[in-house]
C-alpha positions as CSV (number, residue, x, y, z in Angstrom):
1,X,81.0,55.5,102.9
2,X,78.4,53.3,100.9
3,X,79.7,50.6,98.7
4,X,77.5,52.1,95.9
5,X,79.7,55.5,96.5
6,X,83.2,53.5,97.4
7,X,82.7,51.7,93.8
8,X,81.8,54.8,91.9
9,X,84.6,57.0,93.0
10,X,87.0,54.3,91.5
11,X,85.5,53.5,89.2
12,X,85.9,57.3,88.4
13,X,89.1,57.3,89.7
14,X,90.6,54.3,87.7
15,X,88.6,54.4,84.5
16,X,86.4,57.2,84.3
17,X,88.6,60.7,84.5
18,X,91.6,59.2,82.9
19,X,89.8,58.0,79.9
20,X,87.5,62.0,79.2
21,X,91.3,63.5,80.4
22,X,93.1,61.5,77.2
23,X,90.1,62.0,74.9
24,X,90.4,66.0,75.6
25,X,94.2,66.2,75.9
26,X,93.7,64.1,72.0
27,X,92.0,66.6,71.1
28,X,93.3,69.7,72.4
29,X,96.0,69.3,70.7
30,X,94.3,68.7,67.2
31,X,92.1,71.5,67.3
32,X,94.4,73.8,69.6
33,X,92.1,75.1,72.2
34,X,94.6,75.7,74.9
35,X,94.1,74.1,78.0
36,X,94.9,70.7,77.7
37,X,97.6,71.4,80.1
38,X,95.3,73.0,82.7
39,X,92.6,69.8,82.3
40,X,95.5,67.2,82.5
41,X,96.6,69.1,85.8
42,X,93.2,69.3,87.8
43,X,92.1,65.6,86.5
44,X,95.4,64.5,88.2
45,X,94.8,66.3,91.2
46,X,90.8,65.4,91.3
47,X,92.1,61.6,90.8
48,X,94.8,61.9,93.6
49,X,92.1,63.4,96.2
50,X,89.6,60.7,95.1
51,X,92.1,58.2,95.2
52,X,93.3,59.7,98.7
53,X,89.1,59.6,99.8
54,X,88.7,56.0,98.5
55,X,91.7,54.8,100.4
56,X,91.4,55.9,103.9
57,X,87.5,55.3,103.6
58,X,89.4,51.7,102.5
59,X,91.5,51.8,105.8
60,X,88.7,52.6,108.5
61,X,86.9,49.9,106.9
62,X,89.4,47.3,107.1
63,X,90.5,48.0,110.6
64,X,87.0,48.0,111.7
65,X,86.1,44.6,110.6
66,X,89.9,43.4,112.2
67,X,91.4,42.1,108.9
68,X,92.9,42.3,105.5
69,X,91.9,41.8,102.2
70,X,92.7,39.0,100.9
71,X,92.6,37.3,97.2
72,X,89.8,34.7,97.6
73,X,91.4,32.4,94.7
74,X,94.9,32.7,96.3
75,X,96.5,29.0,96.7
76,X,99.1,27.8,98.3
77,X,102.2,26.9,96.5
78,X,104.7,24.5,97.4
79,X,107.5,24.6,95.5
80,X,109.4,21.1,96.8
81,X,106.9,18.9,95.0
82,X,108.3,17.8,91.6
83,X,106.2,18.2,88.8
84,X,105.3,15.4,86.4
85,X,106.1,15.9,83.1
């Protein structure tokens, strides 16, 4: 999987489905149409196979390359020094 598609499905995934699922459920249940239950339902389960896709494309990825992710600012703390105050 492209990084182009990898970054589009979560961005779907994360930002894009949840956000039209509130909007519709919002309004659903101002204007009564009915199936706010039945959008909440298959935007769950579209978000959960996404999210399913994006992680073992996520997994063959990171096991190809031999290593982890790993938070580039991450610093080491050590918590013996005494802090000046």
């Amino acid at each position: 999987m492209s990084n182009k598609v990898y970054d589009t499905l979560k961005w779907l995934c994360l930002i894009g489905i949840p956000t039209f699922t509130t909007f519709f459920v919002t309004l659903d249940s101002v204007f009564g149409w009915g199936l706010g239950d039945t959008v909440a339902k298959v935007s769950a389960a579209v978000c959960a196979l996404i999210g399913g896709l994006i992680g073992i494309s996520s997994a063959q990825y990171y096991k190809a390359n031999g290593s982890l992710p790993m938070p580039e600012d991450e610093t080491e703390v050590d918590n013996n020094e005494v802090g000046e105050g």
